[in-house]
N, C-alpha and C positions, 0 to 999 in steps of 0.2 A: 517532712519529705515533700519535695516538688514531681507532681506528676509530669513529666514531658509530653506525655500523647493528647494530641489535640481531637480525638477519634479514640472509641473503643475498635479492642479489635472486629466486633462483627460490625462496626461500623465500615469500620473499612473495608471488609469481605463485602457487604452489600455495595459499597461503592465500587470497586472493583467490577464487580460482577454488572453493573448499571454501565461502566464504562465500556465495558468488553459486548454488553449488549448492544450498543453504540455502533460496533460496527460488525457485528454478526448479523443483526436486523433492524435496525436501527438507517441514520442518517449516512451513516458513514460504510455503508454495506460497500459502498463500490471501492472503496478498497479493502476487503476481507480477499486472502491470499489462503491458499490450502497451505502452503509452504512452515510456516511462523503465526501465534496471534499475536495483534496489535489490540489496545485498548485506545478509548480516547474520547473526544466530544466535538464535535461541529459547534459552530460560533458563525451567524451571520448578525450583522449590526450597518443602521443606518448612521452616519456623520454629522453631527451637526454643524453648521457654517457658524462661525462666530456672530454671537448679536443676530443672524435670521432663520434660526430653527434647522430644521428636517430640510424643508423646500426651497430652494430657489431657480432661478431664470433657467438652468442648466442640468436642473432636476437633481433627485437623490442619487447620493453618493454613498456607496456602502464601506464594508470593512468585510472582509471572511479570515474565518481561521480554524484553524482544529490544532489541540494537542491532544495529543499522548503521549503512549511508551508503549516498547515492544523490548523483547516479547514478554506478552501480557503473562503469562504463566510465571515467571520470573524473569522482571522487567531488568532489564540493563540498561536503557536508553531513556529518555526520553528528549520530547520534541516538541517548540511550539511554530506554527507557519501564520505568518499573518499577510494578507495581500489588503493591502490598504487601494479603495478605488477602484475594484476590478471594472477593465472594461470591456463592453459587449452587454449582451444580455443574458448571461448567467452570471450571477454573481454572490450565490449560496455557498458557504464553505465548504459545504460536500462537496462540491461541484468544481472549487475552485483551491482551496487548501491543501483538504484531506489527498487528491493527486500528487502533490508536492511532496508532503509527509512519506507517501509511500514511495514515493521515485527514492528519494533517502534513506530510509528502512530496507526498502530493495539492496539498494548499492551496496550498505551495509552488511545485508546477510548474501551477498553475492560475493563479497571480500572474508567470510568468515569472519566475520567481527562477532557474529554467537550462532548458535547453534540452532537448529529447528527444532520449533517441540510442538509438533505433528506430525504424525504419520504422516503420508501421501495417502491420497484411499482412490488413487487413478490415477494409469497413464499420465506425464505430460506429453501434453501434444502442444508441440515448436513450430512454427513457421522457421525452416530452415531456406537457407539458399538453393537455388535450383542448379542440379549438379549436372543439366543440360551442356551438351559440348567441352567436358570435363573430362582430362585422360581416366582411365578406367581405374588405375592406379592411385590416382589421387581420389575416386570417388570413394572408394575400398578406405583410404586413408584417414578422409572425411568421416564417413564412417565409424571406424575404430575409436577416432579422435571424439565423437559426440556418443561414442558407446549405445551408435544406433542398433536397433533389429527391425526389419522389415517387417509391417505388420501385413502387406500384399503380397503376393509371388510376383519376383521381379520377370519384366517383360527383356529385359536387356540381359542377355550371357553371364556379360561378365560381372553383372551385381549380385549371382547368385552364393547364395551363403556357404559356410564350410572351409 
């Protein structure tokens, strides 16, 4: 009989778990979202120029990337972002990938393409529009429509709840 797994299973539990470390405290924290986990690995790599190494006149040239998959609990997706070159002076894939990854991941679970599997364990707090010079009606509206509650007592009449 032919074994197919290239991995025991506690191989892959510890791998899992190394990846999802990744970016709960890891490299990749700056995209950790309360919302969904994502699992994954940062990747930065220097370029070699053909025939002159690492260095030349123009200096080093990098590579960043991160995959993974989300959500990590039960992965549906996965991703990999590669930015060849980045220019400026960040050019770490945390820094530079791993943002890409999650703008896509985001999109994804903003369109219901899977479900969250975490709780929320706070508030979000939105930067919303400033509902300055807005009929009073439409601010009520606003409102209803982002299933806001005032966490202030409103200073304006007609924002008053009820």
């Amino acid at each position: 009989m032919i074994n197919r797994s290239v991995a025991s299973r506690q191989q892959v539990t510890y791998a899992r778990q190394m990846l999802r470390g990744v970016v709960e405290n890891g490299t990749g924290k700056n995209i950790n979202t309360s919302h969904y986990t994502i699992a994954g690995k940062t990747g930065t790599a220097q370029v070699a120029h053909s025939g002159l190494g690492y260095h030349t006149g123009s200096g080093v040239q990098h590579r960043a990337s991160f995959v993974g998959y989300f959500p990590a609990k039960e992965p549906k997706y996965s991703c990999i972002v590669v930015v060849n070159r980045p220019r400026g002076f960040i050019v770490t894939g945390s820094q530079v990938a791993a943002p890409v990854f999650k703008e896509i991941a985001d999109k994804m679970f903003a369109a219901r393409m899977f479900k969250p599997d975490l709780l929320p364990t706070a508030p979000v707090v939105a930067s919303l529009p400033r509902l300055r010079n807005t009929f009073p009606e439409d601010a009520k509206q606003y409102m209803k429509l982002w299933a806001l509650t005032l966490l202030m007592k409103p200073t304006a009449p007609w924002l008053k709840q009820g």
